[in-house]
DOMAR-579584 format. One record per residue (C-alpha): residue number from 0; residue in one letter; x, y, z. Coordinates in nm, 3 decimals, always signed. Layout:
// residues N
<NUM, 'A', <X, Y, Z>>;
...
This chain:
// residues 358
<0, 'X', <-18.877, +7.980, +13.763>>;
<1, 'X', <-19.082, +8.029, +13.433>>;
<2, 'X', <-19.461, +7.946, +13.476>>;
<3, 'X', <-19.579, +7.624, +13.419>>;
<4, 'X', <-19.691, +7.566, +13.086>>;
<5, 'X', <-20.077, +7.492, +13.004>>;
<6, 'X', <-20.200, +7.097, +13.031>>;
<7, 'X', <-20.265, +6.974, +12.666>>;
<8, 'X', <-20.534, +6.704, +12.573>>;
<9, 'X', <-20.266, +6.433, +12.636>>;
<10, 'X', <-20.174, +6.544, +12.935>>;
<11, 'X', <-20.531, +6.538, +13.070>>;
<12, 'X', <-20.610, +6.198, +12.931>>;
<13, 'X', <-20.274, +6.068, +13.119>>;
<14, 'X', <-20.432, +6.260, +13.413>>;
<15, 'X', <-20.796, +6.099, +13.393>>;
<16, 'X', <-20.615, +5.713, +13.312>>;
<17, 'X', <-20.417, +5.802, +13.636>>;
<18, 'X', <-20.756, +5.910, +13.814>>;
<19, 'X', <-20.886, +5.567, +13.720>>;
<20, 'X', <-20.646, +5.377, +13.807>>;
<21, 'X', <-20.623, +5.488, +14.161>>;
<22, 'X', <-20.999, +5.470, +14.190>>;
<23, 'X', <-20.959, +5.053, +14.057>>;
<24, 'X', <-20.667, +4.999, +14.317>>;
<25, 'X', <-20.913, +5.128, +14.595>>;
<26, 'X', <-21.164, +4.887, +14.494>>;
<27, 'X', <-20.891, +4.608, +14.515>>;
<28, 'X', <-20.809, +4.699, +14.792>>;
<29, 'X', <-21.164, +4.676, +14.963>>;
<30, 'X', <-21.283, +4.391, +14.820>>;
<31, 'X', <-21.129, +4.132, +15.041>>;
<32, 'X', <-21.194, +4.274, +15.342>>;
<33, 'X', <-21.600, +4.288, +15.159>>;
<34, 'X', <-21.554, +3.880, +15.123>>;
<35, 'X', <-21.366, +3.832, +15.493>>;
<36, 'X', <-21.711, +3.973, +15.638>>;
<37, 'X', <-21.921, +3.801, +15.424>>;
<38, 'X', <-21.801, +3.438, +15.430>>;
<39, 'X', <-21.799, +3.561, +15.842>>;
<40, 'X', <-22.136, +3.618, +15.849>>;
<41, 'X', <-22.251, +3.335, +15.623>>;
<42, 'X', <-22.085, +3.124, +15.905>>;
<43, 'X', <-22.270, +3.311, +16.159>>;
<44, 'X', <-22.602, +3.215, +16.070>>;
<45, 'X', <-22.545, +2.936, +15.931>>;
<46, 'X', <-22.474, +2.867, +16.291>>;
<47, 'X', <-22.766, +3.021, +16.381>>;
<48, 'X', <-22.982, +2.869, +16.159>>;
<49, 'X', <-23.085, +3.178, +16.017>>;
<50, 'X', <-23.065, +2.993, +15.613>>;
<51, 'X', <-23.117, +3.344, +15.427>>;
<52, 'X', <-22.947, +3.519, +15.612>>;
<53, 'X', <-22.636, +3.300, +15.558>>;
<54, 'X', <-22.747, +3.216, +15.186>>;
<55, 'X', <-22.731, +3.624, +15.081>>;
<56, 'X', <-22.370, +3.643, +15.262>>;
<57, 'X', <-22.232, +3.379, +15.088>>;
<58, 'X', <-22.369, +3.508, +14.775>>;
<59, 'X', <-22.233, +3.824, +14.834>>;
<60, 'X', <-21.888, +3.657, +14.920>>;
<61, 'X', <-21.882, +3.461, +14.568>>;
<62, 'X', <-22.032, +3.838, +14.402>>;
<63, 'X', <-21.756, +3.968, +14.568>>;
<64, 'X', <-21.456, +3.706, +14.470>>;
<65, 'X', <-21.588, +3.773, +14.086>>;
<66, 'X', <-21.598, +4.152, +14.098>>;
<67, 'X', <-21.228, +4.139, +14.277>>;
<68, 'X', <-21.113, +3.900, +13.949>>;
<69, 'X', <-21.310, +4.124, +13.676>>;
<70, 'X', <-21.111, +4.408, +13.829>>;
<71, 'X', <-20.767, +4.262, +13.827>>;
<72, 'X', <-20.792, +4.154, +13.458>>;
<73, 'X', <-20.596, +4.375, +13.217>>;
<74, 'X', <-20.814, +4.635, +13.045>>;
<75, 'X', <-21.061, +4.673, +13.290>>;
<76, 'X', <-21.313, +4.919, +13.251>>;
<77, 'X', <-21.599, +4.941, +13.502>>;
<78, 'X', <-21.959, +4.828, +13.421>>;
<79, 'X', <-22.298, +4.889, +13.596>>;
<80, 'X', <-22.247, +4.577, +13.855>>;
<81, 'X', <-21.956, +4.704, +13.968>>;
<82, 'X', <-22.093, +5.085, +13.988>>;
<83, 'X', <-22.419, +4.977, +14.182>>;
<84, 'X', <-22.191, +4.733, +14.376>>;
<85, 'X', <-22.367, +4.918, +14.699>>;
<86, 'X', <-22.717, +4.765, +14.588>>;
<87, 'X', <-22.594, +4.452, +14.689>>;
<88, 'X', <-22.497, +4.591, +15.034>>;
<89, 'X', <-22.814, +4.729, +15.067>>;
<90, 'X', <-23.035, +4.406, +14.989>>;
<91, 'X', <-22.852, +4.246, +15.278>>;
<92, 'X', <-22.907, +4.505, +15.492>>;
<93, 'X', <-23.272, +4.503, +15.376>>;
<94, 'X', <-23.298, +4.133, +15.472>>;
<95, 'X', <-23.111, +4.116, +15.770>>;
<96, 'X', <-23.328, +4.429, +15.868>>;
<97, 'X', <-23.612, +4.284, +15.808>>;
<98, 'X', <-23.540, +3.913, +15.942>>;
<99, 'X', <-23.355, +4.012, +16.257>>;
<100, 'X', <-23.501, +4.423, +16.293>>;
<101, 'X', <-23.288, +4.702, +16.310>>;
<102, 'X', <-23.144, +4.654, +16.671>>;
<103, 'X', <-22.873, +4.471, +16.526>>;
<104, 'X', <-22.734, +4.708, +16.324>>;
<105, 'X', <-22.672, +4.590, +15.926>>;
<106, 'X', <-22.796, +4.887, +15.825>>;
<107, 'X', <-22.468, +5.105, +15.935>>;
<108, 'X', <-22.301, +4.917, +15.633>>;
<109, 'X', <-22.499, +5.140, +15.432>>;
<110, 'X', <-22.343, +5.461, +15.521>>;
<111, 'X', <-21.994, +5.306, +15.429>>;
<112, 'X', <-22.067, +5.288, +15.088>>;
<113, 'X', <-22.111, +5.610, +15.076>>;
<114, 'X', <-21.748, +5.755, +15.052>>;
<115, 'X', <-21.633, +5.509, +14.763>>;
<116, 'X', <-21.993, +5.576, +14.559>>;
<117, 'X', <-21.912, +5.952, +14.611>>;
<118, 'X', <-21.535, +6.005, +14.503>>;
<119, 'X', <-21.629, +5.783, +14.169>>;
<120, 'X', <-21.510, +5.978, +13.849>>;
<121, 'X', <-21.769, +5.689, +13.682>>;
<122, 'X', <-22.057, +5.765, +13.866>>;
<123, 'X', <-22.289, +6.033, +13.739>>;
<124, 'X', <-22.390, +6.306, +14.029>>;
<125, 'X', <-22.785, +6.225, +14.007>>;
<126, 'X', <-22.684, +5.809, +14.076>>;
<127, 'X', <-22.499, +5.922, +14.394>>;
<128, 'X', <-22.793, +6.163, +14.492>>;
<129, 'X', <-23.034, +5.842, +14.456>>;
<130, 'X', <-22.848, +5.625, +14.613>>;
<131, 'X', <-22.786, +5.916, +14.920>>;
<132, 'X', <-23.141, +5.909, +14.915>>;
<133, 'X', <-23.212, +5.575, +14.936>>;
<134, 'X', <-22.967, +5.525, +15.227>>;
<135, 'X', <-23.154, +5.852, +15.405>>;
<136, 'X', <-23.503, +5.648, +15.366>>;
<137, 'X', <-23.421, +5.362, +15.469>>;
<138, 'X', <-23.272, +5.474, +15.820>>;
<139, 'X', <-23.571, +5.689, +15.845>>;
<140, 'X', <-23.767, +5.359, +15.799>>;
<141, 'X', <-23.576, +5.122, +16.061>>;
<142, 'X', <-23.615, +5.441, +16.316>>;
<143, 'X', <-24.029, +5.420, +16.245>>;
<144, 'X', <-24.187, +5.161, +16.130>>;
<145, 'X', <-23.972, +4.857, +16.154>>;
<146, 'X', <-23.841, +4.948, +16.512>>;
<147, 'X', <-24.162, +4.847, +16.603>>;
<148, 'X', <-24.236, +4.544, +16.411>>;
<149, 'X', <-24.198, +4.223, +16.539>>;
<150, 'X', <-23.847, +4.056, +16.332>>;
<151, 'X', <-23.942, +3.734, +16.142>>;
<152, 'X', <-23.676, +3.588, +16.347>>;
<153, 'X', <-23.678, +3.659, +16.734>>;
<154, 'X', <-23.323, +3.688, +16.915>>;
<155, 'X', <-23.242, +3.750, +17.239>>;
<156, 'X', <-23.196, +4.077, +17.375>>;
<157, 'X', <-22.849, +3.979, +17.468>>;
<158, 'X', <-22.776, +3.846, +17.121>>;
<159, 'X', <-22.936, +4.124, +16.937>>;
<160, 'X', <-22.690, +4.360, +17.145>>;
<161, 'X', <-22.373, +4.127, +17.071>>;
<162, 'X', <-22.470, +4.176, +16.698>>;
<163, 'X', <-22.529, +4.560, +16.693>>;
<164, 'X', <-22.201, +4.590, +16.902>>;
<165, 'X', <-21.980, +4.394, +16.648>>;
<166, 'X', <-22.185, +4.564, +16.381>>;
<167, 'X', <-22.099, +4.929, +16.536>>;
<168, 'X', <-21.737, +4.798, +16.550>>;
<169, 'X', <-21.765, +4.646, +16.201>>;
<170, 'X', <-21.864, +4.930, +16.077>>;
<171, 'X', <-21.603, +5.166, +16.215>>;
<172, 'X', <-21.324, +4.868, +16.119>>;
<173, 'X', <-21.422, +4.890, +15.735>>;
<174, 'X', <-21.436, +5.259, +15.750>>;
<175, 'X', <-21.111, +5.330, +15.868>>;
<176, 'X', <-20.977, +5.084, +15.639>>;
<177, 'X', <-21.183, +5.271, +15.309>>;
<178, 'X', <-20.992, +5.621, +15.475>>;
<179, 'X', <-20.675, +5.395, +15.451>>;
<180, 'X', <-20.721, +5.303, +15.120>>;
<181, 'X', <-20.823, +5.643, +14.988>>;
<182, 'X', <-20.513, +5.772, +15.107>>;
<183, 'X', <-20.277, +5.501, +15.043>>;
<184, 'X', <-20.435, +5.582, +14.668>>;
<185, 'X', <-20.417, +5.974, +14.674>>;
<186, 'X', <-20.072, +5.914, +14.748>>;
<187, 'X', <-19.982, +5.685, +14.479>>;
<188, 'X', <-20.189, +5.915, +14.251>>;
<189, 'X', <-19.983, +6.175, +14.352>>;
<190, 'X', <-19.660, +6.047, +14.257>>;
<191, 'X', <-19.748, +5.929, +13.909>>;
<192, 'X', <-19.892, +6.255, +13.896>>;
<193, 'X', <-19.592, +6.418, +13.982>>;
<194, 'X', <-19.409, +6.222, +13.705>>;
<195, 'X', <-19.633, +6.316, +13.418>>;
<196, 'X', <-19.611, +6.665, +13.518>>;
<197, 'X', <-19.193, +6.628, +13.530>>;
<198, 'X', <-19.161, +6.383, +13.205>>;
<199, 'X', <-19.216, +6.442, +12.786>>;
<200, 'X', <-19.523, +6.232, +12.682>>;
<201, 'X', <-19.316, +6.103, +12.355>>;
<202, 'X', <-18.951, +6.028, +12.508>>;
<203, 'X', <-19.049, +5.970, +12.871>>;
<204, 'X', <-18.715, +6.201, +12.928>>;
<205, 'X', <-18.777, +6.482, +13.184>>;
<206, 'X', <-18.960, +6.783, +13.012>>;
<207, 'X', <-18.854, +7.144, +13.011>>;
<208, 'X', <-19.003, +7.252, +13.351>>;
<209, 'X', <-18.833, +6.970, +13.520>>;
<210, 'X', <-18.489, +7.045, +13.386>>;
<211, 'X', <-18.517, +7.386, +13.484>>;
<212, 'X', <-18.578, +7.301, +13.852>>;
<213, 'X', <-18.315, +7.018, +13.870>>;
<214, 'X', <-18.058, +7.252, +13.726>>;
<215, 'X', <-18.143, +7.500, +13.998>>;
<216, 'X', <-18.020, +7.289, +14.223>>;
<217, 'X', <-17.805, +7.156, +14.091>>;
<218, 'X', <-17.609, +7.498, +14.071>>;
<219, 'X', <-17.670, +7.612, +14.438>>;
<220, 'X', <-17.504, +7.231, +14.483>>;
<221, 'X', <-17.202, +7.374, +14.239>>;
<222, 'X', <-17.152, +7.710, +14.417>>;
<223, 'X', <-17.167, +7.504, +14.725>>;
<224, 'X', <-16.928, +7.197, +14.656>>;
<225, 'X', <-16.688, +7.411, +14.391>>;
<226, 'X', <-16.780, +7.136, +14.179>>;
<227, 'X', <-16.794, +7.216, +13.789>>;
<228, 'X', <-17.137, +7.210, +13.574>>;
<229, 'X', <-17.220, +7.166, +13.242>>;
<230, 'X', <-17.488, +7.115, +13.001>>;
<231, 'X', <-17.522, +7.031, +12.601>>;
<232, 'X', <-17.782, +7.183, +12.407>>;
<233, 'X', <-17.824, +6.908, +12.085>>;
<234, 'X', <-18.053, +6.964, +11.781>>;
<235, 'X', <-18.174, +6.714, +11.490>>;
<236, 'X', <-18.025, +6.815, +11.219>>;
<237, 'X', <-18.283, +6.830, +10.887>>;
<238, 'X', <-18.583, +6.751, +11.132>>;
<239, 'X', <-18.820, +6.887, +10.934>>;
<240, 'X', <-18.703, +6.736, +10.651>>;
<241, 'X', <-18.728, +6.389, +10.817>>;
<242, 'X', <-19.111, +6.513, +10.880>>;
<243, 'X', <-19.171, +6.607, +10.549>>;
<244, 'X', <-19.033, +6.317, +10.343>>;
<245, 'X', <-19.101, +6.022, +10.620>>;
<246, 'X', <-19.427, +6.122, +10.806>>;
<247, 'X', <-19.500, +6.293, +11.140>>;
<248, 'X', <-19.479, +5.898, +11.296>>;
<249, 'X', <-19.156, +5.875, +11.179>>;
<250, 'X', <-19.042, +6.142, +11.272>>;
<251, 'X', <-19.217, +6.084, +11.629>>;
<252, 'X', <-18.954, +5.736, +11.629>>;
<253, 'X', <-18.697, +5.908, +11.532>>;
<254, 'X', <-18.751, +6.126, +11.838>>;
<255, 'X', <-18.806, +5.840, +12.091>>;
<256, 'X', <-18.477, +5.631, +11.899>>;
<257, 'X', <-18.251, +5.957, +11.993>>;
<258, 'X', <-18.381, +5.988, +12.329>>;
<259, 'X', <-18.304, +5.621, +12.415>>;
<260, 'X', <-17.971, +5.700, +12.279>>;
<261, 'X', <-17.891, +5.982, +12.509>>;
<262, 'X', <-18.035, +5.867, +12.757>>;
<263, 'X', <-17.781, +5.522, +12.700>>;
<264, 'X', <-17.496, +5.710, +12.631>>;
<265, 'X', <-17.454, +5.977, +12.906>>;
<266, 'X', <-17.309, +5.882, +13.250>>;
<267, 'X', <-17.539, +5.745, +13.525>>;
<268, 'X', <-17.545, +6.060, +13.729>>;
<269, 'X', <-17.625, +6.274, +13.414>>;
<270, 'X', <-17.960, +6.418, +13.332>>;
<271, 'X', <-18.155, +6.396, +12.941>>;
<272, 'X', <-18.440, +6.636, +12.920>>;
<273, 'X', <-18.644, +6.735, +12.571>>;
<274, 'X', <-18.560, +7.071, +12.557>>;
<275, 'X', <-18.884, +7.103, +12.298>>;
<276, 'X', <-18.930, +7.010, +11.921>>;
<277, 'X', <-18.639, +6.835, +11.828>>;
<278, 'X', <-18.414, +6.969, +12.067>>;
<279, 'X', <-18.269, +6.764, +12.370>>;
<280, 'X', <-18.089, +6.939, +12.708>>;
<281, 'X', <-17.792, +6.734, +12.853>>;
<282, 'X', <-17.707, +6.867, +13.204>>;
<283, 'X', <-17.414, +6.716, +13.314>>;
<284, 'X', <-17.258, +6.778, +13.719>>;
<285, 'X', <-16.905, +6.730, +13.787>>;
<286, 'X', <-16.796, +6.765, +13.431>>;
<287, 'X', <-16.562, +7.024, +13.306>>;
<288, 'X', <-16.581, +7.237, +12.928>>;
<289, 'X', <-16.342, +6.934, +12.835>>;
<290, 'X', <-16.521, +6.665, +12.973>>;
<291, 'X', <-16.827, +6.766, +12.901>>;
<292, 'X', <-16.741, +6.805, +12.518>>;
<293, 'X', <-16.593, +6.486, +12.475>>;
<294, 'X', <-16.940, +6.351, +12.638>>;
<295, 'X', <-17.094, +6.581, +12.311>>;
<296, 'X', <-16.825, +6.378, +12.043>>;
<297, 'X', <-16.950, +6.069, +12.199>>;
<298, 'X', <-17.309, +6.121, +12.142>>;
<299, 'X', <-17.276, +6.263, +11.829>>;
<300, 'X', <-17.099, +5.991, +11.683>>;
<301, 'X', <-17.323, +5.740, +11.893>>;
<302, 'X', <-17.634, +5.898, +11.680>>;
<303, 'X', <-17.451, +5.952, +11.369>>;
<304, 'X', <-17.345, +5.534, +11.400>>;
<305, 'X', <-17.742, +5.436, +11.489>>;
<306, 'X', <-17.939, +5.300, +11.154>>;
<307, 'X', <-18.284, +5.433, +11.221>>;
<308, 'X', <-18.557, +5.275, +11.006>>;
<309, 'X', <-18.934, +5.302, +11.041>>;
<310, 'X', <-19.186, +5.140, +10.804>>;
<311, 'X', <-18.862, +4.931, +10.638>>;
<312, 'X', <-18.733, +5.270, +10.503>>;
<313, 'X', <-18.395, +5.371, +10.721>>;
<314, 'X', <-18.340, +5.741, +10.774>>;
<315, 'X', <-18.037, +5.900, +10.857>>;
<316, 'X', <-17.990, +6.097, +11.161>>;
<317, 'X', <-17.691, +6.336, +11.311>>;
<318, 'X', <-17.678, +6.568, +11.550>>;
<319, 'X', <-17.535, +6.930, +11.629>>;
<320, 'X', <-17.448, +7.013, +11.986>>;
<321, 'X', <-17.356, +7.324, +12.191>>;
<322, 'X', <-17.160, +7.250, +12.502>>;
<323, 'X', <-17.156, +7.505, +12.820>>;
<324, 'X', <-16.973, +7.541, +13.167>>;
<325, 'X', <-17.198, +7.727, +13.425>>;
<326, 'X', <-17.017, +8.033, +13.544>>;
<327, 'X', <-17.060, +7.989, +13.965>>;
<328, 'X', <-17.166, +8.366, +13.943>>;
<329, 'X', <-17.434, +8.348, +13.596>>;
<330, 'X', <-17.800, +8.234, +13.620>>;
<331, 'X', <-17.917, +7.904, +13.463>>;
<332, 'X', <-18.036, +8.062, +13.138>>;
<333, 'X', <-17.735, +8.281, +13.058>>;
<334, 'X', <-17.561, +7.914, +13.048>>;
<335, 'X', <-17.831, +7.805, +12.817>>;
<336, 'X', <-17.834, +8.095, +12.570>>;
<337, 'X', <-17.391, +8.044, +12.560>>;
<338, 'X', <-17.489, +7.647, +12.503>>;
<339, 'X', <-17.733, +7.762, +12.232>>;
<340, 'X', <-17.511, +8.045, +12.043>>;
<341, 'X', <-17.246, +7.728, +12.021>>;
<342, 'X', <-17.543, +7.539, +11.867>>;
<343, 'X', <-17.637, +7.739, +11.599>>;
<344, 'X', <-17.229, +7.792, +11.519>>;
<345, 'X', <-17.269, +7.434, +11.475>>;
<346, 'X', <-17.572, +7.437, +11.268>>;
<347, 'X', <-17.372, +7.679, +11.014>>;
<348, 'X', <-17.100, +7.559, +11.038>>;
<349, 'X', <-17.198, +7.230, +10.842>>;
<350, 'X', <-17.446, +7.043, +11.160>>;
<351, 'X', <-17.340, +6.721, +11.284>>;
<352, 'X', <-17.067, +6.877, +11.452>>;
<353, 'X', <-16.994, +6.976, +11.836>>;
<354, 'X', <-16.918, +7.327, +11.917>>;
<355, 'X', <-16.807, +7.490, +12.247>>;
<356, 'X', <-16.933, +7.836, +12.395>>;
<357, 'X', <-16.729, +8.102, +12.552>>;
């Protein structure tokens, strides 16, 4: 298998989008259970008569149901309230520290924000050092100097157990469901991941490197089933021409027209790949020499028949292709180089023709 080839600047944007977007569906995917807990609590003490206590959860529930909306919008892009969304979590804590004292256990939210703050791509490094920091402090505070200060509001012993157990149980529930998250998202990221890396940025048709492995198998599946194999090697004829007289964007749409083309014209089961430049690879299983060149006439005449205009101005487009039937006993790319000798026969022979190899 040749090497992979090097990521370009596209490719790494389409990377870094795909980065993003996995990092927004975690957030969607926390944020409900983050308004669950707070309209709980809000109920809490607001049974318990404990008014700012239950006045900052139900804040935080409505903060929450407009960060969850600003995030499912299209075009989305994150802002500082929804980076420092953890300073939110950490004024409750704060008050509920303070009003109730650290026995019952609303600081251990703090340590869950951790994960999300830390796997940001938006964050910088020294905000999640600060806000490690912060967290550090203020648990080295509720073990000094608050554990023995007198809370503002005095709760039982039993109570103020009750709450530190839920809290401890709480805690654990939202963190598993953050791991859950994170790798329901790592393995979405994955796949999209593995599509970019298998699919052309301009024609969404698989790229070079993924051709190369499908047709791998699909000739141990050949030498296996008996079954024929063949492939078509097709060219734009005049490309550069088309480049020179229309523009590199036209000649980008006359790319992505052709590919739609193929990719409409072959059979169900076959495979379209760019081969590079203007070249396309065609790999065809279960199709004899015959077959597989009156698949080649079909798409040659398919092309030829298209009207392709960009910018009002219609440029005409044909095709030469080089047809091949894998040996059971060659390699992959001594099919390819037979497929591409019948190409350029083609090419000199006049273009917009289809030509067979030996």
């Amino acid at each position: 298998m040749p090497a992979s080839p090097p990521v370009s600047d596209l490719d790494e944007d389409r990377l870094l989008q795909t980065l993003h977007e996995e990092q927004r569906r975690i957030g969607l995917r926390l944020r409900p259970v983050s308004v669950v807990f707070n309209v709980g609590f809000a109920l809490l003490f607001a049974i318990l008569q404990i008014w700012p206590l239950a006045a900052s959860y139900l804040a935080g529930s409505l903060y929450y149901l407009w960060v969850f909306r600003a995030t499912n919008a299209p075009g989305y892009r994150p802002n500082r309230l929804v980076l420092w969304i953890w300073l939110v979590i950490f004024a409750q804590a704060l008050l509920a520290v303070l009003l109730l004292g650290p026995g019952a256990g609303f600081q251990l939210y703090l340590v869950g924000t951790l994960l999300p703050s830390f796997s940001s791509l938006s964050r910088p490094l020294s905000h999640k050092l600060f806000q490690g920091a912060v967290i550090v402090a203020f648990f080295l505070l509720c073990d000094t100097w608050l554990a023995s200060e007198t809370p503002l509001y005095a709760l039982t012993p039993r109570l103020t157990a009750i709450l530190r157990h839920f809290n401890i149980l709480g805690f654990c529930a939202i963190l598993a469901w953050i791991a859950h998250a994170h790798a329901l998202s790592a393995h979405e990221a994955e796949q999209v991941l593995q599509r970019i890396a298998s699919s052309d940025p301009l024609t969404g048709l698989f790229n070079r490197r993924a051709i190369t492995e499908l047709a791998e198998r699909e000739i141990a599946r050949s030498q296996r089933t008996h079954q024929p194999l063949s492939l078509i090697l097709c060219d734009i004829d005049h490309f550069k021409r088309i480049n020179d007289s229309h523009g590199h964007a036209a000649g980008d749409h006359v790319l992505q027209t052709v590919a739609n083309l193929l990719q409409a014209t072959v059979r169900e089961y076959d495979c379209v790949a760019r081969w590079g430049g203007e070249e396309f690879l065609i790999l065809l299983p279960d199709a004899t020499a015959a077959g597989a060149t009156a698949i080649a006439e079909r798409l040659r005449a398919a092309v030829e028949a298209c009207v392709i205009s960009f910018e009002d101005q219609a440029i005409p487009v044909t095709l030469t292709l080089g047809v091949s039937l894998l040996d059971p006993q060659e390699n992959w790319h001594a099919a390819v180089n037979r497929a591409d000798e019948a190409l350029y026969r083609g090419k000199t022979g006049g273009r917009n023709r289809v030509e067979t190899g030996v």
